[in-house]
C-alpha positions in Angstrom: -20.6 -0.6 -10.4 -19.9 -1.4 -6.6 -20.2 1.1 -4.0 -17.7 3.6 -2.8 -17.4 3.3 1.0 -18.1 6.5 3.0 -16.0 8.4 5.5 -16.4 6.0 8.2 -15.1 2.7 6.4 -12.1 4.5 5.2 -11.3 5.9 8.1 -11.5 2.2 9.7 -9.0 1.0 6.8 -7.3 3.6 7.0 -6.6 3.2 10.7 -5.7 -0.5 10.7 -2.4 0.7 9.3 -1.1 2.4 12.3 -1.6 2.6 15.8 -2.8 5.5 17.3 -2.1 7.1 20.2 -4.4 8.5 23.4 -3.4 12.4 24.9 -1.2 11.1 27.4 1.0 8.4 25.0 1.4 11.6 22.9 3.1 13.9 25.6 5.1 10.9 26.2 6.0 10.2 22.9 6.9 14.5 22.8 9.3 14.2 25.5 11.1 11.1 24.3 11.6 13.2 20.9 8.5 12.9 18.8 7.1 15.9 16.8 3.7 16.8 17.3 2.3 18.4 14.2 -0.6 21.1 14.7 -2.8 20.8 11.4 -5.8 22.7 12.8 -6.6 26.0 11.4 -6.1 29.2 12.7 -9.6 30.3 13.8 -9.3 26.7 16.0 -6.2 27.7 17.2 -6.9 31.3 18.1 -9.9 29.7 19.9 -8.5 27.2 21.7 -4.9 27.4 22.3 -1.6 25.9 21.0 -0.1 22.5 22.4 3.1 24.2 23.6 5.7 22.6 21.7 4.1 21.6 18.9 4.8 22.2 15.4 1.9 24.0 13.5 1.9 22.9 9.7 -2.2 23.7 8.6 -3.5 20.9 6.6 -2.7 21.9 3.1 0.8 22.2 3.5 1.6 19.3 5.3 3.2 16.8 3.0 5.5 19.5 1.0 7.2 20.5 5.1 6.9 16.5 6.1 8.9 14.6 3.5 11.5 13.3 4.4 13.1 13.6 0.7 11.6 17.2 0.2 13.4 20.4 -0.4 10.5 22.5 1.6 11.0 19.9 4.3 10.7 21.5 8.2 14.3 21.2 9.7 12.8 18.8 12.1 11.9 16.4 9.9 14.9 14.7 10.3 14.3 11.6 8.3 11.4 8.7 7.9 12.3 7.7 11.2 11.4 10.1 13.1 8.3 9.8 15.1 5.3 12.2 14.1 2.3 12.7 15.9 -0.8 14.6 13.8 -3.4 16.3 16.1 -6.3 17.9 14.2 -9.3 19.2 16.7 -11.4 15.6 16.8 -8.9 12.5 15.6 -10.6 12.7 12.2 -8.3 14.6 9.9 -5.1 13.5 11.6 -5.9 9.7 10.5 -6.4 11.0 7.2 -3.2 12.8 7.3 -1.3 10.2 9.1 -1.9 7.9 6.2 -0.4 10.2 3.6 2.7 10.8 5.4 2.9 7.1 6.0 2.8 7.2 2.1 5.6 9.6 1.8 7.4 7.0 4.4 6.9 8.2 7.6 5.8 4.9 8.6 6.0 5.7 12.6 3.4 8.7 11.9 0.2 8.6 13.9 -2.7 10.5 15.3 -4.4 11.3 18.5 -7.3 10.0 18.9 -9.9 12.9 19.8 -7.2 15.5 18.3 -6.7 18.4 20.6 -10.7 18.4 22.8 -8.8 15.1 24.2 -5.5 16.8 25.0 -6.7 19.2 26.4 -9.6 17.0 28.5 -7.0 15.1 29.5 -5.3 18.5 31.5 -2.6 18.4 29.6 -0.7 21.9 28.8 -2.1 24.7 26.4 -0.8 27.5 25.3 -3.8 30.2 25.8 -3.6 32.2 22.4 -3.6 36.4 23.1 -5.5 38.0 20.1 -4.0 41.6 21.1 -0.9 40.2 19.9 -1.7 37.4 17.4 1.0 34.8 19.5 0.4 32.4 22.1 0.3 33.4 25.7 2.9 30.9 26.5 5.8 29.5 24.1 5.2 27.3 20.9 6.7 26.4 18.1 5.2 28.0 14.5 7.8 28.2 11.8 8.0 30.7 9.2 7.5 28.6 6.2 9.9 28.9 2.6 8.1 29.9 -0.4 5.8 26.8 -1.3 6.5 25.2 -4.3 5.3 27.0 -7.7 1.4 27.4 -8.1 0.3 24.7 -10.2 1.9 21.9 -8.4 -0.8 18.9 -8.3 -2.2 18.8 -5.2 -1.9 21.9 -3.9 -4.7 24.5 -2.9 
């Protein structure tokens, strides 16, 4: 029985199928019409702030709002060409999430390498969260999702 290869080798494989993109390509990429897809959790984003703009999908629910073909699509989403950018906290989850939305044929997705610490090391703008009121300090975009598919559907949590 050979091996399975650990985290780190499949993140490498996985990341030879895209290219990924550095904080400041990413606020680029924003303004010429990409969506920038939040996957962090809550207790992250409470934390640390929102990337104002951005879209905030968590993890779980990602490729049921992303697909292109889906019924529980985000308007956004506005076909498999459209540009999508994943930010997760570090660049680890967003390459793992880049490559399943590359699956569901959003081959222009990518990730930001060092996720939301490198945004926002780079000076780039956050939106301070206010725990008072639960919202961001300064506008972002969080959609009130559609009922999720029904319980049971493979692959769901």
């Amino acid at each position: 029985m050979s091996a399975r290869p650990g985290i780190d080798a499949l993140l490498e494989r996985i990341r030879e199928g895209f290219e990924r993109v550095g904080p400041r390509e990413a606020y680029e990429a924003a303004g010429d019409g990409a969506l920038l897809v939040d996957i962090r959790y809550q207790a992250l984003r409470e934390r640390d702030g929102l990337i104002p703009g951005a879209v905030v999908v968590e993890r779980n629910e990602l490729e049921w709002r992303l697909d292109p073909t889906g019924s529980h699509r985000l308007a956004e989403v506005s076909g498999p060409g459209l540009r999508v950018v994943v930010i997760c906290n570090e660049g680890y989850a967003s390459s793992l999430a880049a490559e399943s939305l590359h699956r569901l044929g959003l081959h222009r997705a990518t990730d930001l390498t060092g996720g939301f610490q490198a945004w926002r090391a780079a000076g780039l703008p956050v939106a301070g969260w206010t725990p008072e009121t639960g919202a961001p300090a300064l506008p972002a975009v969080h959609r009130e999702h559609s009922a999720p598919p029904a319980t049971g559907t493979p692959g769901r949590d």
